[in-house]
C-alpha positions in Angstrom: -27.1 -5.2 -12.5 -25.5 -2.0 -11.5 -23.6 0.9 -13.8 -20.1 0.7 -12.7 -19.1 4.2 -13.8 -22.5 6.0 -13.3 -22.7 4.7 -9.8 -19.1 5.7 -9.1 -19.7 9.1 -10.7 -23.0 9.5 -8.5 -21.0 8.3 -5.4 -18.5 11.3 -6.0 -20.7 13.9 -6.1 -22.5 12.1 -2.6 -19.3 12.7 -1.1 -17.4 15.5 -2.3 -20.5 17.7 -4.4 -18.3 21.3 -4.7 -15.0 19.9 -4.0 -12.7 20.3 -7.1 -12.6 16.5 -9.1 -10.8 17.6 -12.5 -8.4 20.8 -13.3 -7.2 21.0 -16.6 -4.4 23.7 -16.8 -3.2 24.6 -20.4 -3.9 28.2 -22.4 -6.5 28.5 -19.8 -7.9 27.0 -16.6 -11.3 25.2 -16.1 -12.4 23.3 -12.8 -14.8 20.9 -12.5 -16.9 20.2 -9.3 -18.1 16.9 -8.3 -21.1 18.0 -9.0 -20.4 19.7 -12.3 -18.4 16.8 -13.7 -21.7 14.5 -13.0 -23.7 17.2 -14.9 -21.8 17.5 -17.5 -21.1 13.5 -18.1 -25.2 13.4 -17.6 -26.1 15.9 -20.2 -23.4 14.3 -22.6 -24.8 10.5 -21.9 -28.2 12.2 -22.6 -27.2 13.4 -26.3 -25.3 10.5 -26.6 -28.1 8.1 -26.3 -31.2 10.2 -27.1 -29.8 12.4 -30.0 -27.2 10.6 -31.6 -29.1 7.0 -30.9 -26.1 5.2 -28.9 -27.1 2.1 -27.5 -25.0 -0.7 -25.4 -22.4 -2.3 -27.3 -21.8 0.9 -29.8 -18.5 2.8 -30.6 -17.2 6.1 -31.2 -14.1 6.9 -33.0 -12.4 9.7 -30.8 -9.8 11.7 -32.2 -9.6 14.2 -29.0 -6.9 15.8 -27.3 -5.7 15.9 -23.9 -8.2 17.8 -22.2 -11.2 18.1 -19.6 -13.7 17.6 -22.4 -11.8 14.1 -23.1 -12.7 13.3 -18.9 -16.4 13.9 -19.4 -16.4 12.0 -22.9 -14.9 9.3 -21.3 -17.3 9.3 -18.7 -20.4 9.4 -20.5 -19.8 6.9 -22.8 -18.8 3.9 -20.4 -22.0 5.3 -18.3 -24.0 4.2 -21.5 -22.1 0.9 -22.0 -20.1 2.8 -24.9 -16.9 2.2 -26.3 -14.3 5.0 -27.0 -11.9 3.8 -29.9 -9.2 5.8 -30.1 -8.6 6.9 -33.7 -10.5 4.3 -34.6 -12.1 4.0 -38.4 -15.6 6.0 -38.8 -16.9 3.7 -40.9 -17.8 0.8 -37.6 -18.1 3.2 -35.2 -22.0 4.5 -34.4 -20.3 8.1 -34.0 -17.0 9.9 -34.4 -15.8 12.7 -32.2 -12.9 15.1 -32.6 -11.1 18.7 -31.3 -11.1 21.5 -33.7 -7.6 20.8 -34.7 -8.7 17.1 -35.1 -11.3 17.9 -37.4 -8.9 16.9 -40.8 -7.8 13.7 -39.2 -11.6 12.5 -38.9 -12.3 13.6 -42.3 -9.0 11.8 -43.6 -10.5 8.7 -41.3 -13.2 8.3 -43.9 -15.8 10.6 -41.6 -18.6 12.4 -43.7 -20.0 14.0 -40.5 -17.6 14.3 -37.2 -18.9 15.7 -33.9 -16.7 18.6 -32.8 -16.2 19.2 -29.3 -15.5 22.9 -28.1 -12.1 23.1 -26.0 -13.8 26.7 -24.6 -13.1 26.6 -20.9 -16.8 27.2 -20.7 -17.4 24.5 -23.6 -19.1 27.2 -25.3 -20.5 26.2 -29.0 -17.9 26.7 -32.2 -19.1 29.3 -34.8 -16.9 28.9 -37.4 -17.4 25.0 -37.9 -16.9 23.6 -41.8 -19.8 22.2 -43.7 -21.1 18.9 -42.5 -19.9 19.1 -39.0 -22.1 19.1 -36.5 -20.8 21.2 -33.2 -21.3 19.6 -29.5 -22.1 21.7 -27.5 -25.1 23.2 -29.0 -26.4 19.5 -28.7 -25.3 18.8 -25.6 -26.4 22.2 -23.8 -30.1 21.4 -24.5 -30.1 18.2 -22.5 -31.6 17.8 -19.1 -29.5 17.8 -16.1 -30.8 14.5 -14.7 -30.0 11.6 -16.9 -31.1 7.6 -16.4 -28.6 5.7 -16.0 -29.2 1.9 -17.0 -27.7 -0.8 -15.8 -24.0 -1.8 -17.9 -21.8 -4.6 -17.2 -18.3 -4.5 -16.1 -17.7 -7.0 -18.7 -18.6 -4.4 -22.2 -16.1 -3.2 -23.9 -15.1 0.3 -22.7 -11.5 0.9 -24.6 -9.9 0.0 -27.7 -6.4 1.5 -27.4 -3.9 0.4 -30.4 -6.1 -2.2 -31.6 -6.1 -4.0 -28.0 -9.7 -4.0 -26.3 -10.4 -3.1 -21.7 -13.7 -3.5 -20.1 -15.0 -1.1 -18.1 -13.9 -3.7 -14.9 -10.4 -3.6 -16.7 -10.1 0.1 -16.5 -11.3 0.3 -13.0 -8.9 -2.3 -11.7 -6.1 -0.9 -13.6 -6.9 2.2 -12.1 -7.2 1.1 -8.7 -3.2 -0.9 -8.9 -1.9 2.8 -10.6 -3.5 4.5 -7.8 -2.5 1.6 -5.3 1.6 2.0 -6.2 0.9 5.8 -5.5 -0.1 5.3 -2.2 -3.0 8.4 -2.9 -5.6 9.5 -0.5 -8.6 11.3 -0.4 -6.4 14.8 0.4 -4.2 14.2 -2.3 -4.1 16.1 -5.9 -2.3 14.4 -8.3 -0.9 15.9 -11.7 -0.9 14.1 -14.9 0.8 16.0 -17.8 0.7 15.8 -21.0 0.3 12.2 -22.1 0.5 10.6 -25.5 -2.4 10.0 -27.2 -2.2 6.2 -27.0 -1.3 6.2 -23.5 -3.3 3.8 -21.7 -2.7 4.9 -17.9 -3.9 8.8 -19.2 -7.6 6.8 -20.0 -7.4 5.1 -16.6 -6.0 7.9 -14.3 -7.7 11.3 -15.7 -11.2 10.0 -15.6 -11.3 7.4 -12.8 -8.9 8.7 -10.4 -11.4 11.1 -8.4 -13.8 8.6 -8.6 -11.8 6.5 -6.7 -10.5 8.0 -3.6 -8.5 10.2 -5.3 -9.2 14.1 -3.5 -8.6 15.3 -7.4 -6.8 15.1 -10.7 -5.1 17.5 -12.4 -4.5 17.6 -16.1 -2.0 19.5 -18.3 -1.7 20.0 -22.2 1.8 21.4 -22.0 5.1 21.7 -20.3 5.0 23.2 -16.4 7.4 24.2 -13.8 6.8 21.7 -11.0 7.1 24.3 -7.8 4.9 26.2 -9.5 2.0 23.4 -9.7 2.7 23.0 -5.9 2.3 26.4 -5.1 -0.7 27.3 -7.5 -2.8 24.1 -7.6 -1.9 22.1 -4.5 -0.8 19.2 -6.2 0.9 16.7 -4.0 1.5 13.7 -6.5 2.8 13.3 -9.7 1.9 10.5 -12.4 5.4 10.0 -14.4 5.1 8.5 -17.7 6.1 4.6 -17.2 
């Protein structure tokens, strides 16, 4: 049995290592490599499964925002057979992971102890966390850069999105049609902006586009003049809200 996402992930880096694979562009910039997306998704899937005791078939309750850090989570988590549900209740999920500014939400969520991810463009670790949070990326950095990736089926659960569930063969084929209608290459760069947080296409596209012949995706938190996109980050596609 193969690891759909890993192997795609692994693939990406075969192919493209230094060539940009995620932009986010917001109150700062941060680009990820090939490479350093599969680094950081490996150290991630190593906490995940080694600190935090993840196994097949778990969940975590993500409250993040739309940023890189949600990519690599994404990632990590269907590399480990992992389900991500969105805003989902604490109390059945194995984990529960938020944003600084998500932090209340989790608590209100019934969360005694949320994982806070650092929106640092560096992913440096938070200092000024409250009691009984437990900050990331001082777990995360201490992970090796290699990780084992075991074999997942296409079948587990990788989503639940407004209560309705995708496997990780789901998300990949949806993926594939989006990027099919677009007509996208290899040299393209295509832009996603600003999505809701229950959008389903943002947790197909963001994550699995470069992984799928896509030359790179581009995300934005915010409103952005278009010609300037072109002219700063090369986009050449847009995804439009549906």
């Amino acid at each position: 049995m193969a690891n759909p996402v890993w192997d795609l992930l692994t693939k990406r880096r075969l192919d493209f290592g230094a060539a940009p694979a995620v932009t986010f562009i917001g109150a700062t910039r941060t680009e990820l490599s090939s490479t350093s997306l599969e680094n950081a998704v490996a150290k991630l899937s190593g906490a995940l499964r080694d600190e935090w005791s993840l196994e097949p078939g778990d969940q975590i309750a993500a409250y993040l925002p739309w940023h890189w850090q949600r990519v690599v989570w994404s990632l990590a988590a269907w590399s480990l057979g992992v389900s991500l549900d969105v805003e989902g209740k604490p109390a059945t999920a194995a984990l529960t992971v938020c944003g600084s500014a998500g932090i209340a939400a989790a608590l209100e969520a019934g969360c005694e102890e949320p994982v806070v991810v650092s929106l640092h463009p560096f992913g440096l670790p938070i200092t000024d966390l409250p009691p009984n949070c437990t900050d990331a990326a001082s777990v995360i950095r201490l992970q090796p850069d290699s990780f084992y990736a075991e074999p997942v089926s296409g079948e587990a659960t990788a989503l639940i999105l407004g209560g309705q569930q995708s496997s990780i063969s789901e998300l990949i084929n949806g993926a594939k049609l989006g990027l099919a209608k677009l007509g996208l290459t290899q040299n393209d760069r295509l832009l996603i902006s600003n999505l809701q947080h229950d959008d389903l296409d943002g947790y197909l596209l963001a994550p699995l586009a470069p992984l799928l012949g896509v030359g790179s995706v581009v995300i934005s938190d915010g409103p952005l003049n278009r010609e300037s996109v072109i002219s700063q980050e090369g986009v050449t596609a847009f995804w439009e809200r549906q």
